[in-house]
Structures are given as C-alpha cells and as structure tokens.
N, C-alpha and C positions, 0 to 999 in steps of 0.2 A: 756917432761913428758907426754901432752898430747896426742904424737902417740905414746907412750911406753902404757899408759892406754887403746887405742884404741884395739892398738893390742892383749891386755890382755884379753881384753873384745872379740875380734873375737875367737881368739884362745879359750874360754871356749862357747862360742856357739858353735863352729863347735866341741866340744867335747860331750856336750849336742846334738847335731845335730845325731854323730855319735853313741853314744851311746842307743839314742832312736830307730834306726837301726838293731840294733844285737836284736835278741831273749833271748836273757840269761836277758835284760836290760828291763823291760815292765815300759812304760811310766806310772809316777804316774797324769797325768791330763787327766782331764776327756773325754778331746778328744783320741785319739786312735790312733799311726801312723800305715800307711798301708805299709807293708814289699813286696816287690818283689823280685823274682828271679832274677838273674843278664841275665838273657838269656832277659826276661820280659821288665826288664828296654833297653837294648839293643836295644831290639825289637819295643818300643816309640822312639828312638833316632832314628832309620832306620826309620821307617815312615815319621819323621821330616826332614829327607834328613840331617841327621847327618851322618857324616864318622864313622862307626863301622868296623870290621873285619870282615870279611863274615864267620857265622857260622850256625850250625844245631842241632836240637837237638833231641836225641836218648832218647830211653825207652826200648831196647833191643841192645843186644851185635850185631845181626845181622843188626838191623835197624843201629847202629852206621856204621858196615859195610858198607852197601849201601849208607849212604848218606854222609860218607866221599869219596867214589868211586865218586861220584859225581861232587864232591867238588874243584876239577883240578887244588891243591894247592901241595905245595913244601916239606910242615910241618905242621904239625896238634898238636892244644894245646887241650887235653881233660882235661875239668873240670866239676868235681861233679859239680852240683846243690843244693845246701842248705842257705838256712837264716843265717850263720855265715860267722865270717873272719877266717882266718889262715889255711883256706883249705890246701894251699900249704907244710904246715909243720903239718898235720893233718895223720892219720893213720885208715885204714878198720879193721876191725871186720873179712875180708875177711884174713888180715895180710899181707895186698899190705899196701905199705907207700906212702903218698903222696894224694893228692885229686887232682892235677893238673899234669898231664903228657905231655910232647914233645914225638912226634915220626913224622919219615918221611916213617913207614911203614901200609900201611892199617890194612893188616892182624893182626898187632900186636895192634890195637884200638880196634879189637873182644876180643884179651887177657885182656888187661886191661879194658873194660868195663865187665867185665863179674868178675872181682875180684870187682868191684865197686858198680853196679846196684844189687841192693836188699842187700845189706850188709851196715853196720851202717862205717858214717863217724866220727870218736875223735877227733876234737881241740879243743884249749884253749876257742874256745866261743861256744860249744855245751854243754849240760850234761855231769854227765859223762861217761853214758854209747853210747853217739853220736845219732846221727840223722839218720835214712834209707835215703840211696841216690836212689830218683824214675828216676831222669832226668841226662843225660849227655848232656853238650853242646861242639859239634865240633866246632872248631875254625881254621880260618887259623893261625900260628905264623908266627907273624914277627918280625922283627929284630929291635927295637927301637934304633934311635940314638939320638933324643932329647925326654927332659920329662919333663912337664912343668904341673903346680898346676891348678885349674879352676873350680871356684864353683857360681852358685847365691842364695844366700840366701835372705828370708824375713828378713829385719834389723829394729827394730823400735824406735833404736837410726837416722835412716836413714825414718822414714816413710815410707817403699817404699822397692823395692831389691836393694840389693848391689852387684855388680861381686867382688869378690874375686881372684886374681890370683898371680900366683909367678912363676919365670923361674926354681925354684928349687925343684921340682916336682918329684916324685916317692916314697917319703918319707912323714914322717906324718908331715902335716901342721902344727901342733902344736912345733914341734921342730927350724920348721923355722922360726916361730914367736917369738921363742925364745929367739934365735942365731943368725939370721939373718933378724931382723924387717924390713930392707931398701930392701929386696926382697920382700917382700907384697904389692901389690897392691890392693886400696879399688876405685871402682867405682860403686858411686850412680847412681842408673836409674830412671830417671823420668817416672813414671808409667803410665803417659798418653800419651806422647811423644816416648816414648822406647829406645833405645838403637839406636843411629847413626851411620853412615858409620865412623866417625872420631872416636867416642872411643871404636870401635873395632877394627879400625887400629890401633891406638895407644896402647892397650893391645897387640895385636899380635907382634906387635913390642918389647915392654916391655919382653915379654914373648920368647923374643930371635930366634923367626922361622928365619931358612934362608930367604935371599932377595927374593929368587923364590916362597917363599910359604906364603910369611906376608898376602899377597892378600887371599889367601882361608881359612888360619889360623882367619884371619877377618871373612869372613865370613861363618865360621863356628859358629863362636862366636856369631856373630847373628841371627843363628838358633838352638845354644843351648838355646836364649833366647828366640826365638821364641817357644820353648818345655817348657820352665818353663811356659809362658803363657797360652799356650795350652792346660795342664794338670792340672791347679790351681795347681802347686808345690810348697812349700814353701822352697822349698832345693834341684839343682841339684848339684853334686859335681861327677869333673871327673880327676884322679889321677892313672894314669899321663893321662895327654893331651897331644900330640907328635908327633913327627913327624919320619918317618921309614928311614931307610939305602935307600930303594930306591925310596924317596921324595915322601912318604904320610902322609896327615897329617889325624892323626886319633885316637878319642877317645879309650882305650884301655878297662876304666872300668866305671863303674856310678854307682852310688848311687843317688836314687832320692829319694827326703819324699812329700806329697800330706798333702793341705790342708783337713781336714778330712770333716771341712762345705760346700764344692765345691762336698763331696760326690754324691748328686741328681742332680749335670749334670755332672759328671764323673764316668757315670756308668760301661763303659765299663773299664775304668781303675780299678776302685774298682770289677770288676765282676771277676779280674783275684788272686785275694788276695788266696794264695795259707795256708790254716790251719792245712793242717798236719803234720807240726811238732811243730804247738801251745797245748797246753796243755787245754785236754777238760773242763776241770772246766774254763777254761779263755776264751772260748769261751762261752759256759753257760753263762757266765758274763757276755760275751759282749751281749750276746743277750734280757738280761733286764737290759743292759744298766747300769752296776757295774764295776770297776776297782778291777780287781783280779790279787793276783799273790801269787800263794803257796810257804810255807815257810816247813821247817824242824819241827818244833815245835809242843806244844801243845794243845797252846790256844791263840783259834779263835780272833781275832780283829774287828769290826765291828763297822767303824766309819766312819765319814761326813767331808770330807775335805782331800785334801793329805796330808798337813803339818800338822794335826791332826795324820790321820794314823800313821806316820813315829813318830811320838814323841809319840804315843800310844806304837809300838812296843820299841820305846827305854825305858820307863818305865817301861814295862814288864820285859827285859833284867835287868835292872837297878836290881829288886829286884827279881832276881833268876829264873825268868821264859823267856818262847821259846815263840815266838811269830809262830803262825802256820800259818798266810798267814799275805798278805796286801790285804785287803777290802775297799776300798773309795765308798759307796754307793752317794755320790753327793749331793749337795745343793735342791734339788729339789724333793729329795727321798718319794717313796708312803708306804702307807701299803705292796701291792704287790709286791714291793723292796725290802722291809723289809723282808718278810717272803723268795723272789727267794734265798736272802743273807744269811740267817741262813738257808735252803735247802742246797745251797752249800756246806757253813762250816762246817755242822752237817754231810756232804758226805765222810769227810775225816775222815775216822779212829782214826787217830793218835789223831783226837780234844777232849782233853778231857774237855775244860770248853771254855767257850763265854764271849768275853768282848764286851760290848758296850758302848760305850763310844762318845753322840753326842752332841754336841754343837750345838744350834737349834737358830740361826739367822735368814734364811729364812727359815727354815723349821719348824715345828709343832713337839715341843716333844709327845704332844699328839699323833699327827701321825707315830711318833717311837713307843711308848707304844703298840700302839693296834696293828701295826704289828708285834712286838714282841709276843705280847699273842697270835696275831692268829697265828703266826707260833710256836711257842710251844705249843698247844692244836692240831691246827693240824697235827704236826707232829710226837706227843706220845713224844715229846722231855725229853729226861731223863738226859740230860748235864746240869750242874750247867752255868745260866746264871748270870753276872754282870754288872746291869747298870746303867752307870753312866749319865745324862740329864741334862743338863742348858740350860735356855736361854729360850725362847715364848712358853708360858703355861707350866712349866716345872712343876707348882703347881697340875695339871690337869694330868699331866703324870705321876707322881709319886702318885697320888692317882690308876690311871689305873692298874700300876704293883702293888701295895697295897692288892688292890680288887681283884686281879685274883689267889689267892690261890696257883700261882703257885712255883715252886723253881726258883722265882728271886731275886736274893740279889742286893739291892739299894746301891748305895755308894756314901757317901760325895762329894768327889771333886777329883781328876784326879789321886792323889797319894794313895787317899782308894782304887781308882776303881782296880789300877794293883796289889796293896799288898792285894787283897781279889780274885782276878783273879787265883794271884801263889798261896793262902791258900788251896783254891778248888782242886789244883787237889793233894796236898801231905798228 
C-alpha cells in the first residue's frame, strides 16, 4: 500500500509538473514557471555534453534550406516551434496538417517550411484560433530502438531531488504508474554528495540499455544531473530517453522547469523566455508582479491568495455569474498593486463589474481600500465595484470605502460579495 501511495503521489506531481508547462495552464502560485522552446531546452542539454540530435533552426523557408544542406544527415524531422504539445496531430492556418514532418529531401523542407512559418499552428493545447509558428527546428531523424522514461524532480517528501525512471518510456508516465508500478524507479539524490558512479549504473541497467551502452547510458545520467544542477531546475524530464537502431544513446525530447528564486544567477537562462505567444495583459501582470489569467466572462475577480481566487470564481459561477479572469494579487500587495490590478481588469471590455474579495492576514485592508479608491478616482472608473474585506484593520477599511463617495458596494461575507457581484451587472 505504501509504494501504491508513493506512486500515486509521483504520478500527480509530474502531472502538476506538466501541466504548469503548457501555456493554456498558467500557474496559479505566485512564483511564475519559465516556458522554453524545445530547440532552447535542447540547446542547455548540448552545452551540458548531453546526447541530443544534431539540429538547426530556421526563420525562413530559405534559411531552413541552407542549413539543412548543411546538415550531412540521411533524414530530417522538421518541427514547428511553439509552447504546446500535440504539434504532431496539430493542423496550419496554411491547411498543411501536421506540425512535425519527416523528409529525406532538401528541397521539399523549402516546401513545408513555407506552409509553416508565419501561419498559425491548431492543437489540442493552443487557443483556439493556434499560435504563429516564428521558428523551425531541423533535426536529424533517427530510428529509435529503445525508449526509456527519465526525469529529476525537486521532491519534498524526499527533501532533496529524486530521479524518476522507467524502461517503459515513450508513453505518458502517468499510465505506467498506473498499470505498471514495478517499472518505476525512484532514486533519492543526496544533494551534497550528488549522484554516484553506482546509481547511475544501476538506473542504466534498470532502464534496460544494451550491455554495450549501460556504460554511457550512466553517464549520461550524470550529466543530466549535472544540468538540473547547473540551471537551479526543479524539473528536468526526458521522454523517451533511448537508444537508436545504430547504438546511440540519446535524449530525443526535454522538458525542463527552473526554479523561479535561482532567477538573479540565472540570467542567461531566464534572458531567453520567449512572450509571444503569452497573452499581453499576463505579461502586464507579470511585470507588477500579479498572477493573471483571462477568463470569458464578465466580472473581474480581484483577490489575495490562489485558493481564494479559485473559490471566488466558483461562487461567482455558483450564483449565475462569469467570472472574467483569475487575479491573485499576493500576500504582500501595495496600493500601487492594487490600482496596476484594476488597470488591467478595467482593460478588458467584456468587464462589466469588480469583485474584491481580500482576506487581509498579512496584508493591510486598509492598504486595499485606499488603492481601491485611488485607482477608481484615477481612473474615471465607472464599473460597479464589490468589496468584500476581513481580517487587520478591516474596521478602518471599510470606513475608507464609506468616506470616498464612490460607487463601492461593501458586502457582508463571501456569499454577499458574489450574489451582489452577479446583481450588478443584470
């Protein structure tokens, strides 16, 4: 029962893991994950003297030309560049199918990059009108004959990282966790010590490489970990990990996630965070430091805490009303928070009323109130605001919004605040 729970528990972190990965999924904690290209990520493993696939990357149908001529390979995998999965069963705007093509002829990677580049890529995890594809990356294809699971995760049931591996690899780890628990492998790393010559043999082994390649399959393994190090990663995961038809063993894809607090000595990593296909109001956010993610609806939410947020919007829902974004302004929030925050929500059309709704443990209701009034004074603000305040000086705050003659409607307790939220805008 207790490695049935174990694995219960890795499988919903590494779904969590993955999840905060895709762009459609905007992490609701206040830290931020940092999204790479898969070319990007690649490109940190090749520095690390990680086995990658020798590839290039194009910004024009021509350039793709010339530097697969280059390239003195047999077969070429071209794939879009975008922040989602399901490229490969994804569809252009151009009416080419597919975001990842095989070809073993030059000329014909001018044809397909040219239905690709500058035309929008559809899958199941983009919008739904897809993403502009700016980048192609040439790849050599090769032929995999084995495919094996391999990830290090920060674990804090583990204090420390854990390698995660399985022989049964190309598939999602979560299924194998499933159906086949006795293929998972969990090895804790001592984070002072590191990772030894023996349990990277021993994974390699585990992990089924031929007898001829257990040896560099090892140590691979401990220069994948040398790269979680290297990077402050708190997540690299490589699926499949493998070895080719003519004996090389080599990472195929990665997925990496970065400690966000490691950001001011990992500048250069953080320097390559690519934001255009982030949605500019979430970038706004990010930049006074607010957790934003627009929603369909009509009214605004603006509250202190994520598990606030999300139980703000489902009480909205509850009694008849669209919740129009998620807004976590943070424990720590200023006046000048207050006011970038209703900027934003008041930016979106669709909003027809404001909920506020903060719970003020470490923070100062007072210090909500008055950026509330300064940002509806200064902003001519003509949306019906609602708010609702508890918690340190909340006697003091709710005399603020009292005083300021403004259109703020005060409310009771969590279930006035959203049944007066939805009153406002019908």
């Amino acid at each position: 029962m207790a490695a049935a729970t174990s694995i219960t528990r890795f499988s919903r972190h590494i779904a969590s893991i993955k999840q905060r990965l895709t762009p459609a999924a905007i992490s609701v904690l206040q830290s931020r994950s940092l999204n790479l290209q898969e070319y990007q990520s690649k490109g940190l493993m090749r520095d690390h003297m990680v086995n990658v696939q020798p590839f290039e990357i194009a910004s024009t149908p021509d350039e793709a030309i010339a530097l697969a001529k280059k390239m003195n390979v047999d077969e070429f995998v071209i794939k879009a560049q975008i922040l989602a999965g399901g490229r490969g069963k994804g569809h252009f705007t151009s009416g080419l199918k597919k975001g990842v093509h095989l070809t073993k002829d030059v000329e014909e990677i001018g044809n397909l990059a040219s239905q690709m580049l500058g035309y929008r890529l559809i899958t199941k995890q983009t919008p739904g009108e897809g993403v502009p594809v700016k980048k192609l990356m040439i790849a050599e294809a090769l032929d995999i004959s084995k495919e094996t699971y391999f990830a290090i995760v920060m674990d804090r049931h583990y204090n420390g990282p854990v390698i995660v591996a399985s022989p049964a690899g190309g598939v999602d780890i979560e299924e194998v966790a499933a159906n086949s628990p006795e293929l998972i492998y969990k090895v804790p790393i001592d984070i002072v010590d590191g990772i030894n010559d023996q349990q990277a043999l021993e994974l390699a082994k585990n992990l089924k490489f031929s007898d001829s390649k257990v040896n560099e399959a090892a140590e691979q393994i401990k220069r994948l970990y040398n790269l979680f190090l290297s990077v402050d990663a708190s997540q690299v995961e490589i699926n499949p990990f493998g070895e080719t038809t003519d004996g090389r063993v080599v990472c195929f894809d990665a997925k990496i996630n970065f400690d966000d607090s490691a950001k001011y000595r990992q500048k250069d990593v953080f320097a390559m965070e690519d934001l255009s296909e982030s949605d500019a109001r979430e970038i706004a956010a990010a930049k006074s430091n607010l957790n934003y993610i627009g929603l369909d609806g009509n009214i605004a939410c603006l509250v202190n805490g994520a598990g606030l947020a999300m139980a703000t919007m489902d009480i909205v829902k509850l009694h008849g009303g669209e919740p129009a974004n998620f807004l976590d302004v943070g424990g720590g929030v200023t006046e000048q928070q207050v006011y970038d925050a209703f900027n934003l929500v008041s930016s979106d059309k669709a909003v027809k009323s404001i909920l506020v709704n903060i719970f003020g443990g470490i923070v100062n209701c007072a210090t909500i109130a008055n950026g509330i009034t300064k940002a509806a004074r200064g902003m001519n603000l003509n949306l019906p605001v609602i708010a609702r305040l508890e918690g340190t000086n909340v006697d003091e705050a709710r005399k603020i919004l009292l005083e300021s003659g403004l259109n703020i409607t005060p409310a009771d307790d969590f279930e006035d605040a959203a049944k007066k939220a939805v009153a406002s805008i019908q």
